[in-house]
C-alpha positions as CSV (number, residue, x, y, z in Angstrom):
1,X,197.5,15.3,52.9
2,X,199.4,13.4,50.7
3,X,197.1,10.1,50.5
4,X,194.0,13.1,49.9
5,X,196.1,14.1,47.3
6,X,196.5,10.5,45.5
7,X,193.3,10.2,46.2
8,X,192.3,13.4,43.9
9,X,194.4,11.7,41.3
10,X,192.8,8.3,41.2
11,X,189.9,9.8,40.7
12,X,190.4,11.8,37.9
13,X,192.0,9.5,36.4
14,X,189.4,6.6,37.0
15,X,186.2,9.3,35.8
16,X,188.4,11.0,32.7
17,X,185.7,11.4,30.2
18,X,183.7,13.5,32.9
19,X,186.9,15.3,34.1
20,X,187.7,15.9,30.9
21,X,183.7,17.1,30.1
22,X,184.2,19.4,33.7
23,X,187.5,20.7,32.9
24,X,186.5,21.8,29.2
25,X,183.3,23.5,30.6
26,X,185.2,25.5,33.2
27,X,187.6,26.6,30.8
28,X,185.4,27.8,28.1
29,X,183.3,29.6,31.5
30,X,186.4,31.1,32.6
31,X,187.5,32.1,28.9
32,X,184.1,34.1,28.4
33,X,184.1,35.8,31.7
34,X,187.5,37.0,30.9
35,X,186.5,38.1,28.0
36,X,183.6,39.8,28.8
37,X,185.3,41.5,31.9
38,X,187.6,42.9,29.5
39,X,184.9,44.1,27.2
40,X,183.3,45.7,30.0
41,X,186.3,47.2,31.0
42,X,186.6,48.9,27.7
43,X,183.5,49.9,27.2
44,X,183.1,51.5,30.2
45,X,187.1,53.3,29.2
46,X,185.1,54.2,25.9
47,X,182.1,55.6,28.1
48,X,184.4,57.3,30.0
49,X,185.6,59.4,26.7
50,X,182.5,59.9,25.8
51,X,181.7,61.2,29.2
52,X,184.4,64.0,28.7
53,X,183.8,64.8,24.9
54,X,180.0,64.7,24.8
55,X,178.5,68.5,25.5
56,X,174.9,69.6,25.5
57,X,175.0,72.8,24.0
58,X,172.0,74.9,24.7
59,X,171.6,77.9,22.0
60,X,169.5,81.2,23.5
61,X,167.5,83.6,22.3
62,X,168.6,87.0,22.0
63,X,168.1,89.2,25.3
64,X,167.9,86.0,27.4
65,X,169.5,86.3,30.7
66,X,172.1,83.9,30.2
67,X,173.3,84.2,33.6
68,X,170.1,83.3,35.1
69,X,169.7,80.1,33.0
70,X,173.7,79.0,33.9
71,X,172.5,79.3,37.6
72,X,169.5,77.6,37.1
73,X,171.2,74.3,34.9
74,X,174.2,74.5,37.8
75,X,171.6,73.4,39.7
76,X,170.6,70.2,37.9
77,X,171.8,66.9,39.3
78,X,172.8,65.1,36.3
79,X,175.3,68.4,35.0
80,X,179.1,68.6,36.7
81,X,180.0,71.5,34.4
82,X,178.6,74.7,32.9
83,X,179.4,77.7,31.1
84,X,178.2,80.4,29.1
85,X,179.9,81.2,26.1
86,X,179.3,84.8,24.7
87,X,178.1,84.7,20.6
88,X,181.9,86.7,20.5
89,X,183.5,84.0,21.9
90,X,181.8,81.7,19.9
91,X,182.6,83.3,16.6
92,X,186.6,83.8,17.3
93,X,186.3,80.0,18.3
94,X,184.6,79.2,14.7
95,X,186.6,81.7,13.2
96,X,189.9,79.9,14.6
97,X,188.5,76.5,13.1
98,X,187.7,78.0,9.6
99,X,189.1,81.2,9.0
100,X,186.6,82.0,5.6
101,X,183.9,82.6,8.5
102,X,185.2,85.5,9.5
103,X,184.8,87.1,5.7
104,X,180.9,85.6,6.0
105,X,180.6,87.7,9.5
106,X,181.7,90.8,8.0
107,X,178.8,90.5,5.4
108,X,176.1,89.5,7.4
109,X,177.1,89.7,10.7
110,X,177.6,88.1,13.7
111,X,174.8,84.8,13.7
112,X,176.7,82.7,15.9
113,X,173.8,82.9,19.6
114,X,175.2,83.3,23.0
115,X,176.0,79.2,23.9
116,X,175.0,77.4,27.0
117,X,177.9,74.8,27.2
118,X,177.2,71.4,29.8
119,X,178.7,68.3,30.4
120,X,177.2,65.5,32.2
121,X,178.3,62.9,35.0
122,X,177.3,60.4,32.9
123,X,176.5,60.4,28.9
124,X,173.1,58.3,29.6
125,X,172.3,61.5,31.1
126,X,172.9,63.9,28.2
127,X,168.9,63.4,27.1
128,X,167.6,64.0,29.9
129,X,169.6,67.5,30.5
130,X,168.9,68.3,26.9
131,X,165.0,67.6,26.9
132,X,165.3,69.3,30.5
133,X,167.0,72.3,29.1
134,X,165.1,72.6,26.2
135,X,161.7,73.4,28.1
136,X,163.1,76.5,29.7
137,X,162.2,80.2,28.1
138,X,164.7,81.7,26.1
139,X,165.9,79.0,25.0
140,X,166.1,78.1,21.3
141,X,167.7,74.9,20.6
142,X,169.6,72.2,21.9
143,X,172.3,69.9,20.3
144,X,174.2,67.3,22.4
145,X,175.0,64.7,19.0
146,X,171.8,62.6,19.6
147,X,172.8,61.0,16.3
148,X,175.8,59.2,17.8
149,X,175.6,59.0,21.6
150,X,172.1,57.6,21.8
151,X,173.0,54.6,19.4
152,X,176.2,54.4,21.4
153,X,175.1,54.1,24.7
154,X,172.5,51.6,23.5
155,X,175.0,49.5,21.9
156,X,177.1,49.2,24.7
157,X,174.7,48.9,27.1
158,X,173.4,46.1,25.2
159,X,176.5,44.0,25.1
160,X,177.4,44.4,28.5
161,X,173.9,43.0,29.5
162,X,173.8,40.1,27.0
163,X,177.2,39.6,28.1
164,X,176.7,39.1,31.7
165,X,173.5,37.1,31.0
166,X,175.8,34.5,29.4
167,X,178.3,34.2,31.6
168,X,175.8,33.4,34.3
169,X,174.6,30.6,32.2
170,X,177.9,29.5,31.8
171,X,178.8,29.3,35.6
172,X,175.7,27.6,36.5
173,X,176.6,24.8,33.7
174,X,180.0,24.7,35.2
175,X,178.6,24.2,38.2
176,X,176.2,21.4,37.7
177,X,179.2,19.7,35.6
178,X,181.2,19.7,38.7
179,X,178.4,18.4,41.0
180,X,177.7,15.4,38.5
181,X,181.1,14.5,38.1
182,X,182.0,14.2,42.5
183,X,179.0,12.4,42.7
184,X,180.2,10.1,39.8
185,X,183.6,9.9,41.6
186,X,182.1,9.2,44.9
187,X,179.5,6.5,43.3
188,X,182.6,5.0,42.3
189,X,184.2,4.7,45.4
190,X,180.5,4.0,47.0
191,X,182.1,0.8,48.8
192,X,185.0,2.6,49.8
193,X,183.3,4.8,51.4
194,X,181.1,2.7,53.2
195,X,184.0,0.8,54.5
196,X,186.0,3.7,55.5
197,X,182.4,5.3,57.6
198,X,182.0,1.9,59.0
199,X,186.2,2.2,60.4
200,X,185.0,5.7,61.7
201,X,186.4,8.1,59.5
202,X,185.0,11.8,59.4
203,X,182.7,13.3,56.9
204,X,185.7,15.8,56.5
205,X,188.3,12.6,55.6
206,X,186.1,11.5,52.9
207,X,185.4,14.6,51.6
208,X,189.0,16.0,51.2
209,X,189.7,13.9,48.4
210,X,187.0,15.4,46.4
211,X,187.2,18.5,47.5
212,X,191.1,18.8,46.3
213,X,189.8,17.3,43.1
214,X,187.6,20.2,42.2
215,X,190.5,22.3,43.0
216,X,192.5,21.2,40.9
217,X,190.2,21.3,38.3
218,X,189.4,25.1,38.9
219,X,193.7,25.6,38.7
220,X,194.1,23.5,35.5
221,X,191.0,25.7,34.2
222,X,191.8,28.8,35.3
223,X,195.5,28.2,33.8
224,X,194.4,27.3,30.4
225,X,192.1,30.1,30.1
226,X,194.9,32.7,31.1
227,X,197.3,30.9,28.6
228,X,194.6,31.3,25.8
229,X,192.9,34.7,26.8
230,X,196.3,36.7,27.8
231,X,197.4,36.3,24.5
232,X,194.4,36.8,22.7
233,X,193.2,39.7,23.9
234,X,197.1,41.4,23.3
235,X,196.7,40.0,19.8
236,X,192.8,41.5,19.5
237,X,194.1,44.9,21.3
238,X,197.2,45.2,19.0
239,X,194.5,44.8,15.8
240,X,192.1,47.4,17.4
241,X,194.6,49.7,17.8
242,X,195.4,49.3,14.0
243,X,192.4,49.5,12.7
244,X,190.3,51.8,14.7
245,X,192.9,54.1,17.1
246,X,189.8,56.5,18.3
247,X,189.1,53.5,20.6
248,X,191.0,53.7,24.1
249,X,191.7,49.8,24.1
250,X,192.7,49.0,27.6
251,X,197.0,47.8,27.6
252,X,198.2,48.6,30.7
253,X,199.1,45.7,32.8
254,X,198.7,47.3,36.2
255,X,195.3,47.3,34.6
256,X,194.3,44.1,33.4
257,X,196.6,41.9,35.7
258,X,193.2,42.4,38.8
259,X,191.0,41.0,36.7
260,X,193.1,38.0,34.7
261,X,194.0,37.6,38.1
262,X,189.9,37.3,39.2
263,X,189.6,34.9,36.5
264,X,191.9,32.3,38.3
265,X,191.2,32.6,41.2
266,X,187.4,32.4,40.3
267,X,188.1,28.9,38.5
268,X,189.7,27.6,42.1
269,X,186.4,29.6,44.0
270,X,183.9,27.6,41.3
271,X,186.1,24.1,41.7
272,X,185.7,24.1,45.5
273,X,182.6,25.1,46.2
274,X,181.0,23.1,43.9
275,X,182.7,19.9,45.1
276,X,182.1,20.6,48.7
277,X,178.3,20.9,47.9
278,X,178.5,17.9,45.9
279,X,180.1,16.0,48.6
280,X,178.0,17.0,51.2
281,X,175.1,16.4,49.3
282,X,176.5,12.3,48.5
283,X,177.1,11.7,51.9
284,X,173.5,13.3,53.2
285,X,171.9,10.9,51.1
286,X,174.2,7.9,52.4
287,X,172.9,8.7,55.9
């Protein structure tokens, strides 16, 4: 293992500009998944506050049968919770919030409606309850904040997708780096390795060499990226936090260490697969 090993070495050192071009590309591929996985991860966190502040309130006519209409949007797929709130409880809960309503309601009465109050599984979903909602009778309006949680969702919707687009692009680059730079390795080494088939040595002897070379590319890679993105995104968090507190930036380590851990071992998973195709593929067209 140890002459595979000096091998690896040799190598790298004997192809560094294209070492150098594959361990850059890997890094910067590894650097943006990990920072798109921790986007994601806090988008979805912010979803997930959205999820259990967002309410579609549905606002009745008087005489509707409010319990017949809690029964029937209990029924709905999309809606985990529902209550009726009675135009009563609605004023005390006004009335709580600004006390001068309460000298309004004894001039002209009570003009708070009785409230259907829903929340949703998901808040993608709050549009379709409310336009759902708002076509049964008795009915008089709907709110659910249309104003912020449509542009919201479609923001962050939007970024995880372009984010994950790139990425992609990034791993396939990676991954074509590494195939060009075995088979520049093994070119090298072409009369080597003719020597060493005609002595009767394995596809699997002259393939280690290359293989542990793309390993250790994918370790050096994934090592930088952590030692650039760890304290990056503690730095980035920290600002956040400052600056905009309503966000629920992601800081717990039992947390984030899964998926900074993911990022490392996906730099080793992209070294060594892409070397042992590239391998294989050299010595297929040898043959």
């Amino acid at each position: 293992m140890s002459y595979h090993f000096r091998q690896a070495l040799v190598a790298m050192r004997g192809n560094f500009t294209a070492t150098l071009a594959t361990l850059m590309t890997m890094t910067l591929t590894l650097l943006m998944l990990g920072f798109v996985l921790l986007l994601t991860l806090n988008v979805n966190r912010t979803l997930e506050q959205l999820e259990s502040q967002v309410e579609v309130a549905a606002f009745l006519n008087t005489g509707t049968d409010g319990a017949a209409l809690l029964r029937q949007v209990q029924g709905f797929p999309q809606v985990r919770e529902a209550r009726l709130v009675s135009s009563e409880q609605v004023l005390e809960e006004m009335t709580r919030d600004s006390p001068y309503a309460r000298d309004a309601v004894a001039l002209v009465g009570n003009p708070f409606p009785t409230t259907l109050r829903m929340r949703v599984g998901r808040v993608e979903d709050s549009r379709v309850v409310a336009s759902a909602v708002a076509r049964l009778p008795g009915v008089q309006d709907v709110e659910y904040g249309a104003g912020y949680v449509d542009p919201t969702v479609r923001a962050l919707t939007a970024i995880r997708a372009a984010g994950y687009g790139l990425v992609g692009l990034l791993l396939l680059g990676t991954l074509f780096n590494i195939l060009n730079a075995v088979r520049v390795a093994m070119y090298a080494r072409r009369n080597e390795i003719s020597v060493m088939r005609l002595l009767g040595a394995t596809r699997g002897f002259i393939r280690m060499p290359h293989v542990i070379e793309g390993v250790l590319l994918g370790v050096l890679a994934g090592a930088v990226a952590l030692a650039i993105l760890t304290p990056a995104y503690f730095g980035l968090a920290r600002r956040v936090q400052l600056l905009a507190p309503v966000f629920p930036v992601v800081t717990d380590p039992a947390t984030l260490t899964p998926i900074l851990g993911g990022v490392a071992l996906l730099g080793i998973t992209i070294g060594l697969l892409g070397s042992l195709f590239a391998s294989r593929r050299y010595l297929q067209e040898l043959e």
